[in-house]
mmJSON file of the N, C-alpha and C atoms, coordinates in Angstrom:
{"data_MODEL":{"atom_site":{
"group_PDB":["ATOM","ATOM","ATOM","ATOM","ATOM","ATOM","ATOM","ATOM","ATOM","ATOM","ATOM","ATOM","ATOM","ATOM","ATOM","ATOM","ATOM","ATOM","ATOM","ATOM","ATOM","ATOM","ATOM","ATOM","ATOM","ATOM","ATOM","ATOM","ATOM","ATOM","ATOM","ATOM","ATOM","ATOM","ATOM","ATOM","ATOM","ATOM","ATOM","ATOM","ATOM","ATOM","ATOM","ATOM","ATOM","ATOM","ATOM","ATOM","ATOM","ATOM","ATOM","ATOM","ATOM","ATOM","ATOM","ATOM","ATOM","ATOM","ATOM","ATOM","ATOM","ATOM","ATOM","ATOM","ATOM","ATOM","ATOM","ATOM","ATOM","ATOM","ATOM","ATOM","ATOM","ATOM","ATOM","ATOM","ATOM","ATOM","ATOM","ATOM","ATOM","ATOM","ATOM","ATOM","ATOM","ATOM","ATOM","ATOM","ATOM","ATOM","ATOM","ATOM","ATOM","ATOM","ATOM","ATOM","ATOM","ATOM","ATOM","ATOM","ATOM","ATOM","ATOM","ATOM","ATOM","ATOM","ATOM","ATOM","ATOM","ATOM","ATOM","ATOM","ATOM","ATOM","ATOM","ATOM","ATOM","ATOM","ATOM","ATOM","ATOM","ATOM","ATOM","ATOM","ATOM","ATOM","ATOM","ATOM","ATOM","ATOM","ATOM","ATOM","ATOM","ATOM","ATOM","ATOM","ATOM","ATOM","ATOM","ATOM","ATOM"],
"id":[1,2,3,4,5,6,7,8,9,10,11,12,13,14,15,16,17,18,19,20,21,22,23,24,25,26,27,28,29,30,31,32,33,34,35,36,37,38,39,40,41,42,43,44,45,46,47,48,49,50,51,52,53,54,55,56,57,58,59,60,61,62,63,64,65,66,67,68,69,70,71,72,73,74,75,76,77,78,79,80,81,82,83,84,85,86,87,88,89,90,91,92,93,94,95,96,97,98,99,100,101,102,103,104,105,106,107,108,109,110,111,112,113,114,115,116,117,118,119,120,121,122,123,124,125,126,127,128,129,130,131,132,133,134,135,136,137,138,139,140,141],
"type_symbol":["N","C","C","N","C","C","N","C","C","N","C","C","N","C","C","N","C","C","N","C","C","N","C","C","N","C","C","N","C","C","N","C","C","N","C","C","N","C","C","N","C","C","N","C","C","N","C","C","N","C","C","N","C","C","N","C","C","N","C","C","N","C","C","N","C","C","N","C","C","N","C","C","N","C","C","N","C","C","N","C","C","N","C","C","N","C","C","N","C","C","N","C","C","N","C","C","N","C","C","N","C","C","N","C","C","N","C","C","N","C","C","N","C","C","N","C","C","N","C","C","N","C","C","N","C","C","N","C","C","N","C","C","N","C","C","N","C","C","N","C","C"],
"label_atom_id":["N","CA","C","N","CA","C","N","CA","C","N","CA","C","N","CA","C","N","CA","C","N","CA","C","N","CA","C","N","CA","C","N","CA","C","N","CA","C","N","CA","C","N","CA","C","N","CA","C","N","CA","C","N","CA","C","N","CA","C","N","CA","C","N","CA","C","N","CA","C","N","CA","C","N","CA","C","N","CA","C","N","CA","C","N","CA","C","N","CA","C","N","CA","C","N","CA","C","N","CA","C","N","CA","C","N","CA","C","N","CA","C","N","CA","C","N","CA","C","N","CA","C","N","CA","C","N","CA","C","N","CA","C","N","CA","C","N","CA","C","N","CA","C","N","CA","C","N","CA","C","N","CA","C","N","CA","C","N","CA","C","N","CA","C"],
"label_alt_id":[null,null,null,null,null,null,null,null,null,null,null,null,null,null,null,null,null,null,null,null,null,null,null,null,null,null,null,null,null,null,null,null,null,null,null,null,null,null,null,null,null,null,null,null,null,null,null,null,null,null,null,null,null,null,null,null,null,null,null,null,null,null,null,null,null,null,null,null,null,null,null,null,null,null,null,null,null,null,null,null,null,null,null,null,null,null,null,null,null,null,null,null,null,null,null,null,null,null,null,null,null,null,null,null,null,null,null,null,null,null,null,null,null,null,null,null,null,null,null,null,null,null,null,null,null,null,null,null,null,null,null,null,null,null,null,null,null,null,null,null,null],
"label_comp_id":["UNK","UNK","UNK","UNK","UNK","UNK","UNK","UNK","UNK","UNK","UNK","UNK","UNK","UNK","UNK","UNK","UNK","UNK","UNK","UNK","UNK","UNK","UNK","UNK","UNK","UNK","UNK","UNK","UNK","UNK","UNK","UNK","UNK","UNK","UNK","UNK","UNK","UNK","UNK","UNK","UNK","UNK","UNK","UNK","UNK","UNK","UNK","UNK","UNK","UNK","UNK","UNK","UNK","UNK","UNK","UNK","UNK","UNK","UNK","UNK","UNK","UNK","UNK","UNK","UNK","UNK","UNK","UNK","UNK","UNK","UNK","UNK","UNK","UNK","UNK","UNK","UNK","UNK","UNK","UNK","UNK","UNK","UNK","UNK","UNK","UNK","UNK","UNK","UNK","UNK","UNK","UNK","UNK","UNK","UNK","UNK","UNK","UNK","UNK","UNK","UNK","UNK","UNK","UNK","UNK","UNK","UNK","UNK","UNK","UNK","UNK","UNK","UNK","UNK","UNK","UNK","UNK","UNK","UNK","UNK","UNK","UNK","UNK","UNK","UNK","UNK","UNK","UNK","UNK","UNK","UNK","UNK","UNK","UNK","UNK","UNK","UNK","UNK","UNK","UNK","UNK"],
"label_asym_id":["A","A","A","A","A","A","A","A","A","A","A","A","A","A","A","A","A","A","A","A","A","A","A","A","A","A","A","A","A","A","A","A","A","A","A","A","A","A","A","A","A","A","A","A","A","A","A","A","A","A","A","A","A","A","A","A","A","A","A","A","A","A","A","A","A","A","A","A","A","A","A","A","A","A","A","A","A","A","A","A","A","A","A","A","A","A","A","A","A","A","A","A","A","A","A","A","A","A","A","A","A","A","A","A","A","A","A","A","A","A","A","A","A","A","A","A","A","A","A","A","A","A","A","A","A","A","A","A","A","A","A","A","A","A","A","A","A","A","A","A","A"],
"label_entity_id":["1","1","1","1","1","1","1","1","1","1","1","1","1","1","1","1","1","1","1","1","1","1","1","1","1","1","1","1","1","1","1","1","1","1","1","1","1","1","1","1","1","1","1","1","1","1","1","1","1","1","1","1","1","1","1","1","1","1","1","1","1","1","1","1","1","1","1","1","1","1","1","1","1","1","1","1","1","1","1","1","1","1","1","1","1","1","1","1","1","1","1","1","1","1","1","1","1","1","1","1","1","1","1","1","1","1","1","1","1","1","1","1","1","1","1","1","1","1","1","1","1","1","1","1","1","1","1","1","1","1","1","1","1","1","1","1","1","1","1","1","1"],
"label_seq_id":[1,1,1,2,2,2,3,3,3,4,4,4,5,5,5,6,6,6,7,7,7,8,8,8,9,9,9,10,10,10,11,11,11,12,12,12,13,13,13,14,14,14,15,15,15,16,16,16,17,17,17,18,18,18,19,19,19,20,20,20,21,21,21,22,22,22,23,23,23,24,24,24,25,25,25,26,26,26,27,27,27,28,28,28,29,29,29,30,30,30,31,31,31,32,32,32,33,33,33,34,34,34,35,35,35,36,36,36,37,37,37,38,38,38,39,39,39,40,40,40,41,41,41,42,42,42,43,43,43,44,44,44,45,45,45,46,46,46,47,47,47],
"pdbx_PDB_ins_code":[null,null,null,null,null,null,null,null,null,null,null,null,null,null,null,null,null,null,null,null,null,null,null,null,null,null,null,null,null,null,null,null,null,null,null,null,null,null,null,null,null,null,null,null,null,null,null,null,null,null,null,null,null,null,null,null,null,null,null,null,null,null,null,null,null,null,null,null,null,null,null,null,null,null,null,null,null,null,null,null,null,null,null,null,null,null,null,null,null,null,null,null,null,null,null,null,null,null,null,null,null,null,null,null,null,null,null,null,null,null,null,null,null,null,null,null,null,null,null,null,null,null,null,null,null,null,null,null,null,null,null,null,null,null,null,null,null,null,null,null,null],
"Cartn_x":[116.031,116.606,117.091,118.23,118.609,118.216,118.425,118.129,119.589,119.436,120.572,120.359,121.719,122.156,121.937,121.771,121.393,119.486,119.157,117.712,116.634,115.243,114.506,113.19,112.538,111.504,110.352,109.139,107.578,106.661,105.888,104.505,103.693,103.109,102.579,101.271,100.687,99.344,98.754,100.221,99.694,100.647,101.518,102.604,103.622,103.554,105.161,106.621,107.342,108.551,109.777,110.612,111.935,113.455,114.238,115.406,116.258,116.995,117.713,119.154,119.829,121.208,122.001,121.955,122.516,122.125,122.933,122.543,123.16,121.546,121.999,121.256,120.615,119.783,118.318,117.457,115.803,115.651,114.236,113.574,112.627,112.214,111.49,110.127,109.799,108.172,107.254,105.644,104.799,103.531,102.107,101.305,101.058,101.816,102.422,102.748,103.638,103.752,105.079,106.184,107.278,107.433,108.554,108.463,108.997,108.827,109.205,110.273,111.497,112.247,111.793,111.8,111.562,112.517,112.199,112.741,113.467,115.155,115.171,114.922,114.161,113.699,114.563,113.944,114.574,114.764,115.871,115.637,115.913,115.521,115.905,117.848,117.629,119.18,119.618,120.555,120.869,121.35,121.121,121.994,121.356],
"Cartn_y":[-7.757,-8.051,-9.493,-9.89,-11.127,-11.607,-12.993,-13.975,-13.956,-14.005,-13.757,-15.103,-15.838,-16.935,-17.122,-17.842,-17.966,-17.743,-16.736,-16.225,-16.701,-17.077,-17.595,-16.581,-17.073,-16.39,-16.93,-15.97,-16.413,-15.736,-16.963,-16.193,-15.347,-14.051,-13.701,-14.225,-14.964,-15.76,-17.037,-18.029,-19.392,-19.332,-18.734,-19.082,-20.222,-20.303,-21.465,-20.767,-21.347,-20.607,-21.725,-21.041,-21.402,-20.935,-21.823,-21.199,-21.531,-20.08,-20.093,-20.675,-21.708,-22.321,-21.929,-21.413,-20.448,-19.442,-18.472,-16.952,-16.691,-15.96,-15.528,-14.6,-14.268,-12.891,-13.634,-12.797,-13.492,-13.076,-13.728,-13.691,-14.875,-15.287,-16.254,-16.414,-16.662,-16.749,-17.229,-17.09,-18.034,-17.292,-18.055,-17.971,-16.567,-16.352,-15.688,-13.635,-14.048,-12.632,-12.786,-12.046,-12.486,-12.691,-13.407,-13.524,-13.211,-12.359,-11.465,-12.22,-11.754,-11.844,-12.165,-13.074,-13.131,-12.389,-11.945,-11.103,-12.315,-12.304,-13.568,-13.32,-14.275,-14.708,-14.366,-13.588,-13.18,-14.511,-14.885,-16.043,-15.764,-16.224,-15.492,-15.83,-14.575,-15.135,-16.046,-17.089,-17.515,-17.087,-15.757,-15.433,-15.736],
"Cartn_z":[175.842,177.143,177.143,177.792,177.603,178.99,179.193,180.243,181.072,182.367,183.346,184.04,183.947,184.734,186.015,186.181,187.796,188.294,187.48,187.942,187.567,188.528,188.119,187.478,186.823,185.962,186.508,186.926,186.458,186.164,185.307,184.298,185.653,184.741,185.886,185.641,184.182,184.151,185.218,184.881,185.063,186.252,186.693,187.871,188.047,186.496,185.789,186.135,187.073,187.273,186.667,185.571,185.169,185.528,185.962,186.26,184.849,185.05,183.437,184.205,182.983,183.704,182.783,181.323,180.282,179.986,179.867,179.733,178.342,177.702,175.949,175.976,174.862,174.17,174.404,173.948,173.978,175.48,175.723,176.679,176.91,178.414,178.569,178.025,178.355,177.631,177.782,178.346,179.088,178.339,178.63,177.859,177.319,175.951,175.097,175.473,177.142,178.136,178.188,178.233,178.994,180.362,180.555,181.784,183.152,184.402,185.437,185.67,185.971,186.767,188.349,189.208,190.668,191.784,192.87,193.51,195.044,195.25,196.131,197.504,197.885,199.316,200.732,201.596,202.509,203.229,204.169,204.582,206.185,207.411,208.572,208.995,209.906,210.498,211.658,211.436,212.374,213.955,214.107,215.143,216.24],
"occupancy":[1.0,1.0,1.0,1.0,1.0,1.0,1.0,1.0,1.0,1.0,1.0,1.0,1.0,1.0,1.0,1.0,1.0,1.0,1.0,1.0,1.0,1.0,1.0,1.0,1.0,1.0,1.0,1.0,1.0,1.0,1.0,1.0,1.0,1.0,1.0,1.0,1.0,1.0,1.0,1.0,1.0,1.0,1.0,1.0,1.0,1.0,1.0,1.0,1.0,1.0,1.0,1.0,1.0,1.0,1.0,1.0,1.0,1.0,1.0,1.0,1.0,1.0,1.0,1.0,1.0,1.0,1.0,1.0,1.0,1.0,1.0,1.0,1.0,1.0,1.0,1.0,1.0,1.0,1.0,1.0,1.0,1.0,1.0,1.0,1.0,1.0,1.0,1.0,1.0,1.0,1.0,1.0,1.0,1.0,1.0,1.0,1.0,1.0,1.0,1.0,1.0,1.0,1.0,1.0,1.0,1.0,1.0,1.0,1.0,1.0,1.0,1.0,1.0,1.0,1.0,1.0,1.0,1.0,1.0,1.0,1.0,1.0,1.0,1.0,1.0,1.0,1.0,1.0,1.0,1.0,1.0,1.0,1.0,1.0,1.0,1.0,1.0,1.0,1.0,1.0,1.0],
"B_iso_or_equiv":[0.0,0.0,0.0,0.0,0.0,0.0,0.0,0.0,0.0,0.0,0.0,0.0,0.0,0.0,0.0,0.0,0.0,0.0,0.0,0.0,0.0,0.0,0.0,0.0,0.0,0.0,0.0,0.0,0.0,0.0,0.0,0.0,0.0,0.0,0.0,0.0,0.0,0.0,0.0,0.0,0.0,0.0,0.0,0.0,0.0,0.0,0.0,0.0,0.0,0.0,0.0,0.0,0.0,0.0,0.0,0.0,0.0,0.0,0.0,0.0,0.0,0.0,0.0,0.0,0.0,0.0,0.0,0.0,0.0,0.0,0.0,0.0,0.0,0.0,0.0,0.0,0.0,0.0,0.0,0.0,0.0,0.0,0.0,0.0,0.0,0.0,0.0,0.0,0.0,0.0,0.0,0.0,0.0,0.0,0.0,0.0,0.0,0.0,0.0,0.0,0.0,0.0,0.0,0.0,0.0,0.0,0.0,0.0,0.0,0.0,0.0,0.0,0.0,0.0,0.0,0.0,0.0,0.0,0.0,0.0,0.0,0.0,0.0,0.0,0.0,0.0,0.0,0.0,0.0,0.0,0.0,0.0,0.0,0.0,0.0,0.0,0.0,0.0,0.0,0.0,0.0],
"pdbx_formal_charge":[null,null,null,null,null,null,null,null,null,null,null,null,null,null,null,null,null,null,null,null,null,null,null,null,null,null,null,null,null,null,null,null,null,null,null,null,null,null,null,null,null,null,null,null,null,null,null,null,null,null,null,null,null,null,null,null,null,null,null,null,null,null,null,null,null,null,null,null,null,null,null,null,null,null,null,null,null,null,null,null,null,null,null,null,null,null,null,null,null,null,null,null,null,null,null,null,null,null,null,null,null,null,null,null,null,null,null,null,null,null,null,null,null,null,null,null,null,null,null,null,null,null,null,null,null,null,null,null,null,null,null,null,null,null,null,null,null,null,null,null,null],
"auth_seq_id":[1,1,1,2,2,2,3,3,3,4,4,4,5,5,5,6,6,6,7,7,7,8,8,8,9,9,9,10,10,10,11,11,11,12,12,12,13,13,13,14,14,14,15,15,15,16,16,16,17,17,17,18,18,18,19,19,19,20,20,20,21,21,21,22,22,22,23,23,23,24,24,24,25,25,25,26,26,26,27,27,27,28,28,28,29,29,29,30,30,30,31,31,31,32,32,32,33,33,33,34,34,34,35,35,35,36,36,36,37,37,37,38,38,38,39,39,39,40,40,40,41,41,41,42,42,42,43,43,43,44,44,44,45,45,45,46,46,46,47,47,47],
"auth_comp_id":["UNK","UNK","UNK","UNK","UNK","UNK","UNK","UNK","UNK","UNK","UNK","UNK","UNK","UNK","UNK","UNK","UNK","UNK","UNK","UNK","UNK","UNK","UNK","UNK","UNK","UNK","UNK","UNK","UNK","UNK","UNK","UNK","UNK","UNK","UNK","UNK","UNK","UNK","UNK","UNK","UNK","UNK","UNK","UNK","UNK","UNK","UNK","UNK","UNK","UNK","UNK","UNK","UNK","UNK","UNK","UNK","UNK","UNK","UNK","UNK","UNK","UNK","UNK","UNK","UNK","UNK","UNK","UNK","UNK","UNK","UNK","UNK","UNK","UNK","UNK","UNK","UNK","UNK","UNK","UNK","UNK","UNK","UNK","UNK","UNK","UNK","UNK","UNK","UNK","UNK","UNK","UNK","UNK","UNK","UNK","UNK","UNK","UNK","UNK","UNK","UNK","UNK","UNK","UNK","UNK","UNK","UNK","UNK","UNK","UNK","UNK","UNK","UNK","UNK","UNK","UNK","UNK","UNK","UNK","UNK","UNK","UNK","UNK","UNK","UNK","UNK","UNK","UNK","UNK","UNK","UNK","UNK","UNK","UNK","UNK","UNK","UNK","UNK","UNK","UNK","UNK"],
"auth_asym_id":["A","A","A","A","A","A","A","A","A","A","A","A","A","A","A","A","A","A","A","A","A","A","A","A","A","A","A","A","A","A","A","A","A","A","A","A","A","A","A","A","A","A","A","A","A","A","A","A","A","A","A","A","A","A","A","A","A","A","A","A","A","A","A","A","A","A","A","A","A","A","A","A","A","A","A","A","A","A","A","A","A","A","A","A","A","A","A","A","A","A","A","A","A","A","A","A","A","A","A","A","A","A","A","A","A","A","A","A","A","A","A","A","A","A","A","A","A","A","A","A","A","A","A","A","A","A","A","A","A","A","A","A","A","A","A","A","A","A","A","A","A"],
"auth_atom_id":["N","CA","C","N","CA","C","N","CA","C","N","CA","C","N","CA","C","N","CA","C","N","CA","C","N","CA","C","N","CA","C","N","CA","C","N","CA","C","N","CA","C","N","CA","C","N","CA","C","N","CA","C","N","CA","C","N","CA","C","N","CA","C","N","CA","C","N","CA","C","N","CA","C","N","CA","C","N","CA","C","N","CA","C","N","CA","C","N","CA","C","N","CA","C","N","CA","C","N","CA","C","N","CA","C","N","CA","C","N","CA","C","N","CA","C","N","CA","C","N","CA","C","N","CA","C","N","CA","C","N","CA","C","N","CA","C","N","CA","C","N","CA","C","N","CA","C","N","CA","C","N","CA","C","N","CA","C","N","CA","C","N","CA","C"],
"pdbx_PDB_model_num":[1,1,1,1,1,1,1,1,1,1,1,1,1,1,1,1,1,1,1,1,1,1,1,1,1,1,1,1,1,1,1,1,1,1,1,1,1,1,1,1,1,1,1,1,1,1,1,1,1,1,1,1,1,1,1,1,1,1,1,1,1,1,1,1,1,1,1,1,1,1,1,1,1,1,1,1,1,1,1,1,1,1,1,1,1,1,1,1,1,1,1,1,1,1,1,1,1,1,1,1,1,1,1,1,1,1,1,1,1,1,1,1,1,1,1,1,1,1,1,1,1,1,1,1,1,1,1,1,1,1,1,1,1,1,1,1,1,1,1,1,1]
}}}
């Protein structure tokens, strides 16, 4: 699985989160797990 631009990653061990700013092949990597994709934050609406 490759790493997607823009998205941030965290360990689900230690709760180290990385944002990837280049997108290639591989995968992230934290005390030796890959690492989740994060899901983005609802944020409220202005209306």
């Amino acid at each position: 699985m490759s790493n997607q631009l823009g998205k941030r990653y965290q360990c689900e061990k230690c709760g180290s989160e990385v944002l990837c700013i280049k997108a290639g092949e591989g995968e992230a990597v934290c005390c030796g797990v890959p690492m989740q994709v994060m899901q983005p934050k609802v944020l409220p609406s202005a209306d």
